[in-house]
N, C-alpha and C positions, 0 to 999 in steps of 0.2 A: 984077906978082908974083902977086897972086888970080889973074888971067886963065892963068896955065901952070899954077897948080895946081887952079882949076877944068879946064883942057884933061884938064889930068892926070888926077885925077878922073873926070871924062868918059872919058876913055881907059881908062881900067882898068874902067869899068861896062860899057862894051862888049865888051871883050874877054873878062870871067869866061864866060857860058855856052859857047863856045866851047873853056874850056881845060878842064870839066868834062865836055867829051863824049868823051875819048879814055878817063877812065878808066873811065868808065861801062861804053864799050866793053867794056874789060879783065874788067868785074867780069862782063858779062853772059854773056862766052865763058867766065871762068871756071864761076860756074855751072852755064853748056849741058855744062862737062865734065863738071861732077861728078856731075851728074843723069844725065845720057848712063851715065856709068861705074857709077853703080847700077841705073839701069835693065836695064845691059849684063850687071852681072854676075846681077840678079836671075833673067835669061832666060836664061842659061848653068845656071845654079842649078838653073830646073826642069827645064828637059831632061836636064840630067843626073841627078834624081831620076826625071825618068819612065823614065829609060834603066836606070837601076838599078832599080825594082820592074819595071819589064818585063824585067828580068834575072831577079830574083827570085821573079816569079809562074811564069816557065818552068824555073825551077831544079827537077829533082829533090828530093823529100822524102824522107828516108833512116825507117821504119817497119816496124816488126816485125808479122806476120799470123799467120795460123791459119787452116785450110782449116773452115767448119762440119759438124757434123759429127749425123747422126741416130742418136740413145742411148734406150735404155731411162729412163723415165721414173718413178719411182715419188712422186707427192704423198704431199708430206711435210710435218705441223704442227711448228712449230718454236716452242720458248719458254724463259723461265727459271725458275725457281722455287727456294723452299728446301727442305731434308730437316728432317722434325719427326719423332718417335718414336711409334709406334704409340698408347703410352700411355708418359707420363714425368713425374713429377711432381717436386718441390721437397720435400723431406721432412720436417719438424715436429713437434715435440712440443704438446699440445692445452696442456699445463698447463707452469708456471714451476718451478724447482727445481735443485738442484746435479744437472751433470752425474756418475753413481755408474759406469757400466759401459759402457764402448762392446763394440760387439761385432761389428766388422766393419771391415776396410783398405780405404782406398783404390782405385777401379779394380777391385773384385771382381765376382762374378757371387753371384747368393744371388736363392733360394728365395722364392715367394709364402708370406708369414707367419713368413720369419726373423727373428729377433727383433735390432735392430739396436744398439738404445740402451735404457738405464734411469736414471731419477732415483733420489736418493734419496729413499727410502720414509717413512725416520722413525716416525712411531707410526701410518701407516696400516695395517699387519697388525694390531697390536694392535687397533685402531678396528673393524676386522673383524671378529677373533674376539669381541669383547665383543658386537658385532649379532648376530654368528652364533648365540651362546649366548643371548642374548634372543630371536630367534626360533623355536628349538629351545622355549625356557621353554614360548613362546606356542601354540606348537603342541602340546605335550603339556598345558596347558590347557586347550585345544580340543578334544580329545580324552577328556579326563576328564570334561568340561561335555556332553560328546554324551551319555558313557553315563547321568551325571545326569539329565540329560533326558527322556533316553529311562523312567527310573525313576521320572519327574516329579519331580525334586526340585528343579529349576529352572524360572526360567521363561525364554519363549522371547526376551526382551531380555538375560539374562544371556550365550545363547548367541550372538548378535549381535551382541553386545561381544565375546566372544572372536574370533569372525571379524575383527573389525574389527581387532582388535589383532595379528592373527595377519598379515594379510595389509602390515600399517605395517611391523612388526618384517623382513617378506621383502622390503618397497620399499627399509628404510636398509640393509638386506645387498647388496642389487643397486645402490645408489647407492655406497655405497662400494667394493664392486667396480670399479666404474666408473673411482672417482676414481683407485683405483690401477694399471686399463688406462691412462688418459692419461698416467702418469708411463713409459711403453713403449710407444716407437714400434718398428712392425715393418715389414717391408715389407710394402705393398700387393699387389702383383704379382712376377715374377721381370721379372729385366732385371738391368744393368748401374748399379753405382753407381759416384758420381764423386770428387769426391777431399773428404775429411771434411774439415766446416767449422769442428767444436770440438773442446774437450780434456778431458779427466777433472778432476774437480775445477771445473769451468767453472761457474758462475752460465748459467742457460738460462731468457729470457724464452719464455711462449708465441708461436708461432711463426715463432720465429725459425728460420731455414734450418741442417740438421744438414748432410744432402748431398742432392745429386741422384740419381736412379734413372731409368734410361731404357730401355724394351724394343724392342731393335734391332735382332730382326730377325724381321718383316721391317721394313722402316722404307719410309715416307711421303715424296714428293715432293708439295710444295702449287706450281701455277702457274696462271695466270693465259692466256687467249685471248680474240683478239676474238672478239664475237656469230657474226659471220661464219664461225667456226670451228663452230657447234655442230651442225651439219648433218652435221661427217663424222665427229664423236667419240660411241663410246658407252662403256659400260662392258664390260668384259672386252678390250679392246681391247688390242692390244701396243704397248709402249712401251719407249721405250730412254734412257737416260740416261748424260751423261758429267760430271766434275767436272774441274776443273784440277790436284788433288792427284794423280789418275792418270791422266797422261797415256796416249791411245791406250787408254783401257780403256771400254767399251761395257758400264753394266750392264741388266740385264734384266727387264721389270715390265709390270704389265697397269693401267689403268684401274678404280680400283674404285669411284671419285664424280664425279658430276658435281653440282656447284651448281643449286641449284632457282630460280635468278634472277641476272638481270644486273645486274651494278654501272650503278646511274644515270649515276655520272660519269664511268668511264670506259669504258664502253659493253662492257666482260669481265666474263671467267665465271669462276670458279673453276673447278679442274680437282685432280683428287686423284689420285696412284699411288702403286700399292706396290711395291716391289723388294725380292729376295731379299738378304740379309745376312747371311750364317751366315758371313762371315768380320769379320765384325764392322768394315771396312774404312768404311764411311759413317757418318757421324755427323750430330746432329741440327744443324742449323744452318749446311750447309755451302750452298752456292754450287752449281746444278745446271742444266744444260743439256738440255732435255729435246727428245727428236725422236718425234715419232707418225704410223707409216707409214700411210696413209687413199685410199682408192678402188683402179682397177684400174690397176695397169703399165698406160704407155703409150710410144709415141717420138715424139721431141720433136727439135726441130733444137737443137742446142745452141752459143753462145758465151762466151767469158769477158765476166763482165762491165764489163771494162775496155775491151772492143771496142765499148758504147754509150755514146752522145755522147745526153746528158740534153740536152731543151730542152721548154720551156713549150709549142711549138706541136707536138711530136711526137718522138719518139726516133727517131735517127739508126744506122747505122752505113755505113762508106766500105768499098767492094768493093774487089778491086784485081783491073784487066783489060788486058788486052791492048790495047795502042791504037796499032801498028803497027810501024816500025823506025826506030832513032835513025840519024845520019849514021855511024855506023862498021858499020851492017848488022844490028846486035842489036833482037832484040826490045824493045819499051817498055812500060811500064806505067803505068796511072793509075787513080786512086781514081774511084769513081761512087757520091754519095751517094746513098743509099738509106732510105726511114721503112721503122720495120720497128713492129710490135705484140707487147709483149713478155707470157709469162706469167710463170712463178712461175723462182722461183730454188733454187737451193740450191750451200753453200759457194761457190766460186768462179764457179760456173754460172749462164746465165740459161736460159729457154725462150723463143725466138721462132719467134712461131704464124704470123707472115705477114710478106714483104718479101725473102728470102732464100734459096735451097735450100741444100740437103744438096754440100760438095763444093767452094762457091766458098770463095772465098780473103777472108779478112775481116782488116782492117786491126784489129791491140791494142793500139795504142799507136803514138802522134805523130800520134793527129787533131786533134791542136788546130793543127797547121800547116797543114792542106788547106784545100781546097773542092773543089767539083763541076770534075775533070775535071783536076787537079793529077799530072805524072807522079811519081812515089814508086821508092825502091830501098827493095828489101827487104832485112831485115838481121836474122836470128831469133837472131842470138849470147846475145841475152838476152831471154825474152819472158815476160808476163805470168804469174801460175799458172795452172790450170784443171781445180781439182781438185773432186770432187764434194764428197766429205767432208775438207775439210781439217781438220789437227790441229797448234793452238803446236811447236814443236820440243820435245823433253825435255834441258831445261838440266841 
């Protein structure tokens, strides 16, 4: 009984590695399949991406152009600044007291020295004429004490004293004059006042703001240029200005300052002009765009500046040229980038000095799809602006 089932036993130890090796088999081919089937599909994969961007890098780029073109050139300073008034001040009373007499609206125009407002007075006329008549006394003193004098009936300390007394009595005349100018504020200057800040009967500490007065015209644009700019600005110089409250309107003015030193920090100059105002249309404070025509007209090759492709190693822009016949017999075209060296701009325009001539065809838009040698269809249905002086629409 042991002996069959040690046989057994024995039987069965011999026989395991042998019934292990079929599925091994199984498992190994499996596997080789499945590895084979990605390996297969991975190399399907990239061909058929290399087949696609080599589709893609010979596809046609659809891009709008503009032929460049040689224009009149005039350098131009371009900046911002604000409008201040010639002379404008905040208006005040020197002295405290009830508002007694206004004497002037809102928004008006008035005279150097019209009189605008008045406190009440109270017993400062009285205070007056009582000095006034003390000083009148004093002087008819002075007067009677000379001829004394003169007859020696006095002596010359008596006469000394009446000067003294004469000339105190005409200091509290003129003092209290005084006190009753600061209760009337006038205008300073002519100009434009603004809209009144109190009311009759009003408690007015000294100075507090009554209105504003502003003489406007002509009126002041203050801005601001680099160093770099001070070589081609002087004074009397023409200047033009525009604001966004009128659209398309160009006003007209000369340079009448120039700052006597550069901002440390931010390496500008101040810059001052005046403009004609007699329509009283500018006002102080407003938002100003200012343009100063400087050196001689020149020509300049001109492109939009949407036609260059900005890069750290050099500014680009793509030609677009002839580069033979496609399979149905038409002409083809392809971009050929090109560095070009740019100079100065204005509105939609730049000036490029070197890289390009007068005449070829310059790609404005959809370089970001190219490179060097890329065929392109043209399609100008909608292209860039490319205007010198552009101006917002008027909403």
């Amino acid at each position: 009984m042991s002996t069959t089932e040690f046989g057994t036993a024995d039987g069965r130890a011999k026989a395991t590695p042998k019934a292990m090796i079929k599925p091994l088999v199984i498992l190994f081919i499996v596997a080789a399949v499945i590895l084979g089937g990605i390996f297969g599909w991975n190399l399907f994969k990239g061909k058929m991406m290399a087949k696609y961007m080599g589709a893609a890098a010979t596809a046609p780029q659809t891009v709008s152009t503009i032929a460049a073109a040689a224009m009149s050139w005039q350098g131009r300073t371009q900046a911002s600044g604000t409008l201040r008034a010639v002379r404008g001040a905040d208006l005040a009373a020197q002295a405290s007291g009830i508002v007694d007499e206004i004497r002037f609206e809102s928004g008006s125009e008035v005279a150097a020295g019209a009189v605008l407002l008045k406190l009440r007075p109270y017993d400062d006329p009285a205070k007056l004429e009582q000095l006034q008549a003390a000083a009148v006394l004093a002087e008819q003193t002075y007067k009677r004490d000379q001829e004394q004098f003169a007859a020696q009936a006095i002596s010359q300390a008596t006469l000394d004293s009446d000067v003294s007394a004469l000339k105190s009595a005409r200091a509290q005349v003129a003092a209290q004059q005084a006190l009753i100018e600061e209760k009337t504020v006038r205008a300073p200057f002519a100009g434009k006042l603004g809209i009144r800040q109190i009311d009759e009967g009003q408690y007015l500490t000294a100075g507090a703001t009554i209105v504003t007065l502003q003489a406007l015209d002509p009126i002041l644009i203050d801005f601001y240029v680099p160093q770099q700019e001070l070589a081609r600005l002087k004074t009397d110089q023409a200047a033009a200005a525009t604001v966004d409250t009128y659209p398309g309107t160009r006003f007209s003015g000369t340079i009448t300052s120039i700052n006597s030193k550069v901002d440390m920090a931010s390496r500008n100059v101040q810059v001052r002009a005046s403009f004609r105002n007699a329509d009283r249309r500018l006002v102080p404070g407003m938002y100003a765009n200012v343009e100063i025509d400087n050196g001689a007209e020149t020509t300049e090759i001109t492109v939009p500046q949407t036609a260059i492709v900005y890069n750290p190693y050099g500014d680009t822009v793509f030609v677009v040229q002839h580069s033979g016949v496609d399979g149905k017999g038409k002409p083809s075209l392809a971009a050929q980038q090109r560095f070009v060296q740019l100079g100065a701009t204005r509105g939609d325009q730049v000036a490029v000095r070197s890289g390009i001539a007068a005449g070829e065809v310059i790609v404005t838009a959809g370089q970001m799809k190219l490179r060097n040698g890329s065929p392109v269809i043209v399609n100008n249905s909608v292209t860039p602006t490319n205007d010198a002086h552009p101006t917002p629409p008027n909403e």
